[in-house]
PLY file of the C-alpha trace (Angstrom):
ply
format ascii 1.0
element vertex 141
property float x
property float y
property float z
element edge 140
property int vertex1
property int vertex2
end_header
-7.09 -11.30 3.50
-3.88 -10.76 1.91
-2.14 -7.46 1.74
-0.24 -6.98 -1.98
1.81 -3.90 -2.54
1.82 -3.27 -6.16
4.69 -2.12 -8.02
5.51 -1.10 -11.21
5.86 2.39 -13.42
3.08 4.38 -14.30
4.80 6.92 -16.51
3.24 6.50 -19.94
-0.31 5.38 -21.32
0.64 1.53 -21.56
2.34 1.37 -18.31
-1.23 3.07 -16.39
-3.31 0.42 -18.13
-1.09 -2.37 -16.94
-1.40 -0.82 -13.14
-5.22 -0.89 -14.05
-5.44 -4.44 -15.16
-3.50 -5.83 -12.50
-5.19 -3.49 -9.84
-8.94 -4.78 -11.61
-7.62 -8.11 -10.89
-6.26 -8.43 -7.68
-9.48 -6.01 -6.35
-11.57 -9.02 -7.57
-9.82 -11.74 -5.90
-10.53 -9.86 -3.21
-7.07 -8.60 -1.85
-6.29 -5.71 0.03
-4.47 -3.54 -2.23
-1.72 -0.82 -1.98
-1.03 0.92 -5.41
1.23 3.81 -5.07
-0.65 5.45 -8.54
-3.44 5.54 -6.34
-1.67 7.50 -3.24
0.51 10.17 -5.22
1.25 12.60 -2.44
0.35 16.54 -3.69
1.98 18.71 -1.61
5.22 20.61 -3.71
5.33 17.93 -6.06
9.12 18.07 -7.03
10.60 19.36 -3.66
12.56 17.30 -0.87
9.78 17.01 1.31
7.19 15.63 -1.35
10.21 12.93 -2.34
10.31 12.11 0.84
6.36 12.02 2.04
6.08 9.30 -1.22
9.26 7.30 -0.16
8.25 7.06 3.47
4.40 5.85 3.00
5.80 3.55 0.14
8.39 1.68 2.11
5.92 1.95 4.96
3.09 -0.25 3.03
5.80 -2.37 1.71
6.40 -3.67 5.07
2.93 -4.01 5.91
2.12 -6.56 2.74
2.70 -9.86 2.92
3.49 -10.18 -0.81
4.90 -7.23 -3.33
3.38 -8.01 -7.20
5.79 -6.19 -9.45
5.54 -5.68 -13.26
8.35 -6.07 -14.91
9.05 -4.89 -18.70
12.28 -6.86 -18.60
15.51 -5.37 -19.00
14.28 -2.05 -19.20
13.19 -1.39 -15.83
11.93 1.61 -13.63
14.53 2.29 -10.64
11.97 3.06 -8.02
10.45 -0.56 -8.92
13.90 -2.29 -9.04
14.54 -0.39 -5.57
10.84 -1.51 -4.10
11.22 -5.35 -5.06
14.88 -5.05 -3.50
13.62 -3.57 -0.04
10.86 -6.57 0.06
13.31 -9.09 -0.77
15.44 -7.97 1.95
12.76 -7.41 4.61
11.14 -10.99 3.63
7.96 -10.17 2.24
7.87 -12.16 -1.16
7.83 -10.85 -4.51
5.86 -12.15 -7.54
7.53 -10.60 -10.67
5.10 -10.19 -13.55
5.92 -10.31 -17.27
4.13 -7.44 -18.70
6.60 -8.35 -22.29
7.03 -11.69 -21.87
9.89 -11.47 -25.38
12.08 -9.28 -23.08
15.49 -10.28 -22.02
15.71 -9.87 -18.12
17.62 -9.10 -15.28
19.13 -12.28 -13.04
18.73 -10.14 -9.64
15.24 -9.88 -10.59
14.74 -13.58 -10.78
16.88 -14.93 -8.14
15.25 -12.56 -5.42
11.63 -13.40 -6.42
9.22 -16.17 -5.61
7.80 -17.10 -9.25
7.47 -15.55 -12.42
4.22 -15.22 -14.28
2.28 -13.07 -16.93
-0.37 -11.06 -16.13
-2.83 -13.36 -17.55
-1.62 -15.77 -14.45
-2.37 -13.27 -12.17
-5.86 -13.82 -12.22
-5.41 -17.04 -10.95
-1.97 -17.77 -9.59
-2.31 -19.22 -5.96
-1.44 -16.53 -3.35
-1.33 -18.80 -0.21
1.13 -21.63 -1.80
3.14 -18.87 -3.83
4.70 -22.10 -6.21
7.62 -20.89 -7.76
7.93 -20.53 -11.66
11.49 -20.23 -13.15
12.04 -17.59 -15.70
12.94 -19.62 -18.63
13.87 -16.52 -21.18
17.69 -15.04 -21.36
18.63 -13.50 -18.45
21.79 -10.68 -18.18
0 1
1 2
2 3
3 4
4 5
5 6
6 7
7 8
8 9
9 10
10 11
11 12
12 13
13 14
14 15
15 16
16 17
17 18
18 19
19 20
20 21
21 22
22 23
23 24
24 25
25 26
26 27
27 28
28 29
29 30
30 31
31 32
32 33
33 34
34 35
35 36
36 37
37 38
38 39
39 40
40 41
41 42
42 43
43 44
44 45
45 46
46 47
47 48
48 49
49 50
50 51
51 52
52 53
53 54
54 55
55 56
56 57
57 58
58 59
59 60
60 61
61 62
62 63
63 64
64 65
65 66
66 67
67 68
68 69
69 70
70 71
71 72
72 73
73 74
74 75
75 76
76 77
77 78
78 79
79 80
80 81
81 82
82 83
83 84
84 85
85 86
86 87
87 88
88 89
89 90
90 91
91 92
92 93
93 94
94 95
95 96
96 97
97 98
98 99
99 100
100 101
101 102
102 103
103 104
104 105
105 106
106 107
107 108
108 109
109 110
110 111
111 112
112 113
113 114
114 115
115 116
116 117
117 118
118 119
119 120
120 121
121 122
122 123
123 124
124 125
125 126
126 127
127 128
128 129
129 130
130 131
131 132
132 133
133 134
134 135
135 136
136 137
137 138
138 139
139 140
């Protein structure tokens, strides 16, 4: 079974339902699933020590998964997701960038450090164990 890390924000209404579709869809393909929304850490939300509870079991599951599954709103994106795909790229676990807006001009480091780029209709069926690569064929910056 395959261990996915998911990342992306979850700081408005839209952004949580996105987290819940992909999380819906990579439960049912029957993946082991890490999604930090899931695993908020409590304890003096705000302070130094919570910052650093979340940081450590994050980067911890990243390198436990053998594939990250980000979603991306192009351009625009979170830091703490930019900064989670960048730590998998460098430790060598693969990252599947998915177009949440697939209008959206994007980001070149985004693209270049990934495996493939797909929407999150793909995910449901995108092929985990050959990971083909899609280019990102929109404008990138």
């Amino acid at each position: 079974m395959k261990r996915v890390y998911l990342a992306g924000p979850f700081f408005n209404e839209t952004e949580v339902k996105n987290i819940e579709r992909a999380e819906q869809i990579l439960e049912a393909r029957g993946f082991e699933l890490f999604s930090p929304m899931r695993h908020e850490v409590r304890t003096d939300p705000g302070s130094v020590q919570w910052a650093r509870d979340i940081f450590e079991m994050d980067r911890s599951e990243i390198d436990k998964a053998d594939v990250v599954v980000m979603l991306y709103y192009g351009v625009y994106s979170d830091s703490g997701t930019a900064w989670e795909c960048g730590y998998a790229y460098a430790k060598g676990v693969p990252v599947v960038v998915v177009h949440v807006d697939e209008t959206a001009d994007s980001n070149l480091m985004v693209h270049m450090g990934c495996v493939t780029n797909i929407s999150l209709g793909d995910l449901a069926t995108y092929d985990f164990d050959a990971l083909p690569r899609y280019e990102y064929t929109g404008d990138m910056l």
